[in-house]
C-alpha positions as CSV (number, residue, x, y, z in Angstrom):
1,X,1.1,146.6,56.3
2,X,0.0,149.0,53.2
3,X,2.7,148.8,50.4
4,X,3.2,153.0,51.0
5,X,4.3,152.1,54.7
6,X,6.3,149.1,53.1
7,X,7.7,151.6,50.5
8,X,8.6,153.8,53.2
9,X,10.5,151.6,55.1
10,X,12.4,150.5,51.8
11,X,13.3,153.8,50.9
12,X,14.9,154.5,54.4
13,X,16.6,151.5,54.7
14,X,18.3,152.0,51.3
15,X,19.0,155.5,52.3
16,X,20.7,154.4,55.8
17,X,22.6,151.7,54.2
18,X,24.0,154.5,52.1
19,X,24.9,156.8,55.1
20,X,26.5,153.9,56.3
21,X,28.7,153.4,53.9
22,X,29.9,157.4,54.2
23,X,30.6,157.1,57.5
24,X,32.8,153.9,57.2
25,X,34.8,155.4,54.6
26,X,35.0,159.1,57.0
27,X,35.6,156.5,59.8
28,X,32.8,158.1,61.9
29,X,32.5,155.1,64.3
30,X,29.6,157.0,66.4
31,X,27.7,157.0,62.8
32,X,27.9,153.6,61.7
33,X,26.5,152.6,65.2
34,X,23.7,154.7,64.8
35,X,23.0,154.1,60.9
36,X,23.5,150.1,62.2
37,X,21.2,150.1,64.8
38,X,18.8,152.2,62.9
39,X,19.0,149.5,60.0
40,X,18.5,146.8,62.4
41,X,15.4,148.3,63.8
42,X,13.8,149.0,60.3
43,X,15.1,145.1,59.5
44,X,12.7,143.8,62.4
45,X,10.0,145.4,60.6
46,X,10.3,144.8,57.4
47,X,10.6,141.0,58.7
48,X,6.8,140.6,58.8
49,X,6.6,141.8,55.6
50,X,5.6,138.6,53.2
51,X,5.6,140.0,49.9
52,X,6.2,143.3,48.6
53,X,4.6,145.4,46.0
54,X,5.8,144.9,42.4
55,X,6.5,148.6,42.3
56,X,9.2,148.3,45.7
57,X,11.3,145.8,43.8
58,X,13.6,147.5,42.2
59,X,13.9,149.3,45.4
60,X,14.5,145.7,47.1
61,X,16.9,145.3,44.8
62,X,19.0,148.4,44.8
63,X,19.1,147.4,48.7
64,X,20.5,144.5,47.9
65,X,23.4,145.6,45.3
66,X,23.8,148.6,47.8
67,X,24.2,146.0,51.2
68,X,26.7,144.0,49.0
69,X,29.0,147.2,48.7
70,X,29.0,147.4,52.0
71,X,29.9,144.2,53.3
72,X,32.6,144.2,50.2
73,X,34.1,147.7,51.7
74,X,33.8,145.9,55.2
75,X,35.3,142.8,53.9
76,X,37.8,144.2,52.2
77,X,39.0,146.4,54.7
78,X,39.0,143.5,57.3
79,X,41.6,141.9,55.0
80,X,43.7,144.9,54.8
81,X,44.1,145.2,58.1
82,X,44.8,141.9,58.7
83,X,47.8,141.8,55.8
84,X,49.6,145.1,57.7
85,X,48.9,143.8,60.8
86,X,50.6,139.9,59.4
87,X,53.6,142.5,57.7
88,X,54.4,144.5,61.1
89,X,54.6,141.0,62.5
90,X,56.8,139.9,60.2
91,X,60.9,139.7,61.3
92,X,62.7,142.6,60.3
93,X,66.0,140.7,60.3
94,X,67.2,138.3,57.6
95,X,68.7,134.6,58.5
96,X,71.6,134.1,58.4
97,X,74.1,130.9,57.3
98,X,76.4,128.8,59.3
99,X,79.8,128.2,57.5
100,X,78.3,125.0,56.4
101,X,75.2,126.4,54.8
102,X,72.9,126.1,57.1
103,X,70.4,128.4,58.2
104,X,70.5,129.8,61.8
105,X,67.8,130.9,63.8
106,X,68.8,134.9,64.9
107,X,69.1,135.8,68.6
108,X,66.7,139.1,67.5
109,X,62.9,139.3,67.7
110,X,62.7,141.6,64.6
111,X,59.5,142.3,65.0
112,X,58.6,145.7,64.0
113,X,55.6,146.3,66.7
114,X,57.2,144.0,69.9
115,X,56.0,146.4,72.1
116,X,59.5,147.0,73.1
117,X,61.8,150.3,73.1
């Protein structure tokens, strides 16, 4: 493979890894699975690529800064969702004491999302 066809595959990767990252933060899920599955198929080519120009490297490694945003957005979203998620689970109620200072359980669920009315 020519280093201008190498080039070219660079530059589109680094140019759908940035689209992805607009669509995660629009949340335009039918975009990331296009921009993903676009990136996967330009991946498998560049695989077979063994070394790359001396010119594409800073290209190579603005993909590379660029990918790590991403998974840091993704990562960090992950997280966030997982913490309101853990806080919605949480029990709403507070314990409360037995005249002898001891804690007792509550007879209410208290969770905020119990799927109940």
């Amino acid at each position: 493979m020519d280093a201008r066809t190498t080039h070219e595959y660079l530059i589109s990767l680094r140019d759908i890894i940035l689209k992805e990252r607009e669509y995660a933060k629009a949340l335009d899920m039918e975009g990331m699975v296009a921009a993903m599955n676009a990136k996967e198929d330009i991946v498998k080519v560049l695989a077979h690529v063994q070394v790359i120009d001396e010119q594409d490297t800073p290209i190579a490694a603005e993909i590379r800064k660029e990918n790590r945003r991403n998974a840091f957005l993704f990562k960090s979203t992950l997280n966030w969702i997982r913490e309101t998620m853990e806080f919605f689970g949480q029990k709403t109620v507070t314990s409360t004491y037995s005249p002898n200072a001891y804690e007792v359980a509550s007879q209410v669920n208290g969770r905020l999302l119990s799927g109940r009315v």
